[in-house]
N, C-alpha and C positions, 0 to 999 in steps of 0.2 A: 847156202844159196846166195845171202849179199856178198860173200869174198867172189862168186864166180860173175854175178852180175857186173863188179868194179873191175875183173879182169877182164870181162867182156870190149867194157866201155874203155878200157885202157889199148885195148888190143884197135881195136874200131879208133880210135880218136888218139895218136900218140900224145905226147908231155909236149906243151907248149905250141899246137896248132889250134888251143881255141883260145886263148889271150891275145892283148894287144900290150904291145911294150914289152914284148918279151924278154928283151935287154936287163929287164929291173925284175924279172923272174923272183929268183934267189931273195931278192930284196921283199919283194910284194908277198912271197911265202910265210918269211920269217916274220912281216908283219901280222900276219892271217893266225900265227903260231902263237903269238902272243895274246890276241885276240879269241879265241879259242876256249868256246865251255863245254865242260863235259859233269856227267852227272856226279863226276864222285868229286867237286871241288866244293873245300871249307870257305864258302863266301864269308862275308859280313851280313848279316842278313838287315834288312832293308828299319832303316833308324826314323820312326816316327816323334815329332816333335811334342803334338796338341792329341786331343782327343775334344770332339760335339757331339753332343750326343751318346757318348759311350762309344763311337768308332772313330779308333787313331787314324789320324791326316797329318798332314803336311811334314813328306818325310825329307830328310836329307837327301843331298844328292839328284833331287829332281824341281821341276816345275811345276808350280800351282798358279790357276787362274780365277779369278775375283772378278766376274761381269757385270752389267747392271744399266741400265738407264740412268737420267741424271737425276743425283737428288734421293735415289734408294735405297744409301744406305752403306755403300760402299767403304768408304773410310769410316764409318763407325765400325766395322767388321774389321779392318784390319786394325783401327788404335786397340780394339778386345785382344786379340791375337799379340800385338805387342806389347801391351800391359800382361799375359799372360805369361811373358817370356820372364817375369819375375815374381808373381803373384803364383800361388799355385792354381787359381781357377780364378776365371771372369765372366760370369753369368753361366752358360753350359760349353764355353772353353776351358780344358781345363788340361796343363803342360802332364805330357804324359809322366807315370810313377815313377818316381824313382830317378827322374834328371835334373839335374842343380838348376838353378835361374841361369837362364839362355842372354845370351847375346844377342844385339837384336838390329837394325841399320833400318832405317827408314829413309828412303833416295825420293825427295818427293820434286814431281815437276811442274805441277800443276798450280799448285795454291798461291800465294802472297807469303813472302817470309813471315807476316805479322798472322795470318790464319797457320802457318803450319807448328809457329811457336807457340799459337793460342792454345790450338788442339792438342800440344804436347803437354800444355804450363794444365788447361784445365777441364782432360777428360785420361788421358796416358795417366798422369800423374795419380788422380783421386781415382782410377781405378785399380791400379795396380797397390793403391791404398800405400800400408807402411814398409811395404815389400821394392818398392820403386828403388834404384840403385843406377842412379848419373851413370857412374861409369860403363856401363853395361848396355849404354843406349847412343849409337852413332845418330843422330838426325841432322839431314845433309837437306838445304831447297835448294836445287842448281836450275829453276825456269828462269833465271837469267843468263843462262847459257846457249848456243846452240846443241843442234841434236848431235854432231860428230861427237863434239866435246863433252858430253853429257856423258855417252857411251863409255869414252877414254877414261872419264873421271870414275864412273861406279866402275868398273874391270881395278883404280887402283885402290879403290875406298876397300874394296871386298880382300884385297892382297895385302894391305896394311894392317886393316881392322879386324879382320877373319870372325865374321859376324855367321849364330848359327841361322839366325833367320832374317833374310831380304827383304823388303817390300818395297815394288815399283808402283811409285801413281803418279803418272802413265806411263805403261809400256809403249805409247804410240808416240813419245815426245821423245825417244830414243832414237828414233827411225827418220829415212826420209821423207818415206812416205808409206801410205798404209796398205795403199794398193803395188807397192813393191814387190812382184814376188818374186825373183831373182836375191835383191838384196834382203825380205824377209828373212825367204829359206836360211841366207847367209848369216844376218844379225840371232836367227834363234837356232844356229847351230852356237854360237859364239853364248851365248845365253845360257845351252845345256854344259857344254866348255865348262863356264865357270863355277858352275852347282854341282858339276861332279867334281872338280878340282879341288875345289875347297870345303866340299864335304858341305854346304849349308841350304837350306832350301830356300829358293826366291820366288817371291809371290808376285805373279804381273797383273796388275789392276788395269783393268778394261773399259771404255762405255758400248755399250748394245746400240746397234743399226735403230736409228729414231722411229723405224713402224712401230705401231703398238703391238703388232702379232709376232715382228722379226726380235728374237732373243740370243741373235749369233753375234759376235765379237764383231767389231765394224773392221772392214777391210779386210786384204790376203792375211796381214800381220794376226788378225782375229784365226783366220782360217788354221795357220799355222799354230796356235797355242789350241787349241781344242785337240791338232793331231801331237803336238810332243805332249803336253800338258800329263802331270801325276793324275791329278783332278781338276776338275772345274766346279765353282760353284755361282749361283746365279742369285741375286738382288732383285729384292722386289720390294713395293710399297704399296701397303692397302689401304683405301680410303673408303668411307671419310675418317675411321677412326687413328691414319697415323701408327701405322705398326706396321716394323718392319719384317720382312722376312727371309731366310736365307734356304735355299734347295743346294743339296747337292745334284749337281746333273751331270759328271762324268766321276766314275774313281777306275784307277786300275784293281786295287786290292778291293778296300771297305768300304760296302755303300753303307750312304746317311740317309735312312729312306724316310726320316721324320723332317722337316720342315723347321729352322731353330727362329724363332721367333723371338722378338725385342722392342720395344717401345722406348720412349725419350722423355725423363722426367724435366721438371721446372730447372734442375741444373744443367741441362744439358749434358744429361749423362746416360748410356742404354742401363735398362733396367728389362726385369724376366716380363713376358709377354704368353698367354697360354694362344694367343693366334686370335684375329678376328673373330668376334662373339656377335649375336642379335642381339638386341635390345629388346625388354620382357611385352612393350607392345611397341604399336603403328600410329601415326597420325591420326589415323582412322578410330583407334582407341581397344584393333583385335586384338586378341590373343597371336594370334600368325599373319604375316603379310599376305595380300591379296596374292594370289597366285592360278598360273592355267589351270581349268578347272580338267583339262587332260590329263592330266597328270598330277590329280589331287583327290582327297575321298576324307569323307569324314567320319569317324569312330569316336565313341563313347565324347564327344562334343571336341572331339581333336584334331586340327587336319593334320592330314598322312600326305607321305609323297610317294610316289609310286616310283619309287627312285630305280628301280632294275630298267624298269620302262623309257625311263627318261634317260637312262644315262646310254641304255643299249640305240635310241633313236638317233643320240647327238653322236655317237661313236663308230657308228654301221657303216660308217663312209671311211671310215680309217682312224688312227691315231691322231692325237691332238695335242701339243703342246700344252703344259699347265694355265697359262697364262691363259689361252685360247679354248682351252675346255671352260675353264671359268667364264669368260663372256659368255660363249655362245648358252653355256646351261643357266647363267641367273638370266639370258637374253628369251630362251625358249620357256622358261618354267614363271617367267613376270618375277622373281626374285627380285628385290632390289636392296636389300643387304647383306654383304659379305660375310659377314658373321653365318647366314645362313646358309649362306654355299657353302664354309667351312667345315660346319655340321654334317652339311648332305656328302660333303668329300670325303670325307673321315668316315662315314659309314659306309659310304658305297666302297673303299678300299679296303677298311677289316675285312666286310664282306665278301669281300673278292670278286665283288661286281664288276671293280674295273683293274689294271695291272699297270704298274710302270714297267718300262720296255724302253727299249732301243729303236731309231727308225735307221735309215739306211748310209744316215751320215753319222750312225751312232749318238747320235743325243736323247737325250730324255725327253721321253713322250707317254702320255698313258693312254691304254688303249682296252677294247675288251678281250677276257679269258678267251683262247684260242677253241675251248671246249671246256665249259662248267662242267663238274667231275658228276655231278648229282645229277643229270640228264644223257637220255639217250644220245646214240651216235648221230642220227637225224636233226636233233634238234635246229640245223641253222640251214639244211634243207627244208625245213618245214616257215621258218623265217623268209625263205628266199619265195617262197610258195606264196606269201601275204599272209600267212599266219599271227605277223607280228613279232615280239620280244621272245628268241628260243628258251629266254632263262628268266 
């Protein structure tokens, strides 16, 4: 049946009346020939670097993006990353099994040659412990360059040095500008170019749009590394206690659906973090912080949170951002430390109270079960009735 449909459309539409150029026919075929997958071809199958978490990232041949506000964390996540490149693990990075110490180019645009040498002399260095190896390590600062040149220079550092792993901070000091999207599109075709060329994967470190809610990549240049992008992952900082935190929020392949957590000792060094905790009481002198008595009840002298309730009220309107689900839930529930959102978030997701998803630009968003398994078909007809929480 599809041989006669294509001699259908062949018969209906002769050879070369629906291109343009037809001149370069022949030419544009042969290219399209080369180009060409079919199911029974022996790839290389796709070469991961690290693993966080127990799920391998940042693979060869592709694009990873590093975003973040200022100050959260950012280049402590990629110095782990490149101290891993000879270390076999740095806190929950750890260089996949079985691959010798990596190669590594750090292209930084941002810092003072006296900060980027610091960072290298005294957190790269003591983390990657007795494993560190000179050789192995290009670190270039070129922010005294313009942007063309900056460009020209990594395309030749990558060609000389053939480093397995990149790291841009900033991608946006490459460019002319952020809101380019002509020369964007152009600059991160030029970008995917050279990671598939050289076989290495280049990490482009980003800052996030200054709203407190807005967590996109600032600029068209942001827009465009979300859609080439392997993965994306996104920077955060909890307060008041000072712990960082790292999400994945895009993978093609393997999600990290745990949150990798880090803290900064008196060396200025990341150390393991189990993630924002409460403190065992309140100024007040409770056991639990003051909270909406809406959405609280007390047992055997304990308060309880009525957390399906709470989480189904804050989410009925649609999906929320991490970031944004957290204010608005310690903002509705009187919450006011983080440590106890932590709690409440971690339970309400084993539970399956709430899901991570996708919204329509594909980012990570969490939102509620489309239909909890444990409840009737009706359940969120009877919600839409004033019933309240279906689950």
């Amino acid at each position: 049946m599809l041989n006669d449909v294509k001699k259908m459309i062949q018969k209906e539409l002769p050879r070369g009346t629906a291109t343009l150029g037809t001149e370069n026919r022949d030419e544009m075929l042969s290219t399209l020939e080369k180009d060409r997958i079919t199911a029974d071809m022996d790839l290389k199958p796709i070469e991961f670097l690290f693993e966080i978490k127990g799920k391998k990232c940042f693979p060869r041949g592709e694009l990873s993006t590093i975003s973040g506000k200022a100050k959260t964390g950012k280049t402590f996540l990629t110095s782990m990353l490149m101290a891993a490149c000879t270390a076999d693990s740095v806190l929950d990075i750890k260089r996949v099994e079985g691959l010798p110490p990596l190669k590594c180019m750090w292209y930084d645009t941002e810092q003072s040659k006296q900060s980027t040498c610091e960072i290298l002399k005294d957190r790269i260095v003591p983390l990657a412990k007795d494993n560190f190896a000179e050789e192995l390590y290009d670190v270039f600062n070129v922010r005294s360059q313009d942007w063309e040149q900056r460009l020209d220079l990594l395309g030749v550092a990558i060609d000389e040095f053939r480093p397995d792993l990149v790291v841009v901070d900033n991608i946006c000091d490459l460019i002319r500008d952020i809101n380019d999207v002509p020369g964007n599109k152009a600059f991160m075709e030029k970008m995917m170019e050279m990671a598939q060329k050289y076989d290495c994967s280049i990490v482009c470190v980003i800052h996030q749009n200054k709203g407190a809610e807005d967590r996109n990549p600032r600029g068209s240049i942001g827009t465009e590394l979300l859609h080439k992008s392997f993965e994306v992952y996104t920077c955060d900082l909890y307060l008041p206690q000072v712990i960082f935190g790292v999400e994945q929020t895009l993978s093609r392949k393997y999600r990290m659906s745990e949150i990798f957590f880090f803290e900064v000792d008196d060396q200025g060094l990341p150390v393991p973090s189990d993630g924002p905790q409460t403190s065992a009481t309140t100024a007040e002198g409770s056991k639990n912080p003051p909270m909406n008595p809406e959405y609280t009840y007390w047992e055997n002298d304990t308060m309880q949170v009525k957390i399906r309730q709470l989480f189904y009220d804050i989410l009925k309107t649609g999906p929320r951002y991490y970031n944004d689900l957290q204010t608005k839930t310690m903002e509705v529930l009187g919450c006011k430390e983080t440590g106890y959102w932590n709690k409440l978030f971690n339970q309400a997701k084993n539970d399956g109270i709430i899901i991570n998803t996708r919204n329509k630009e594909y980012k990570s968003v969490w939102a509620l079960p489309t239909k909890p398994a444990s409840q009737g078909p009706d359940i969120f007809e009877q919600a839409a009735a004033g019933e309240g929480c279906p689950y």
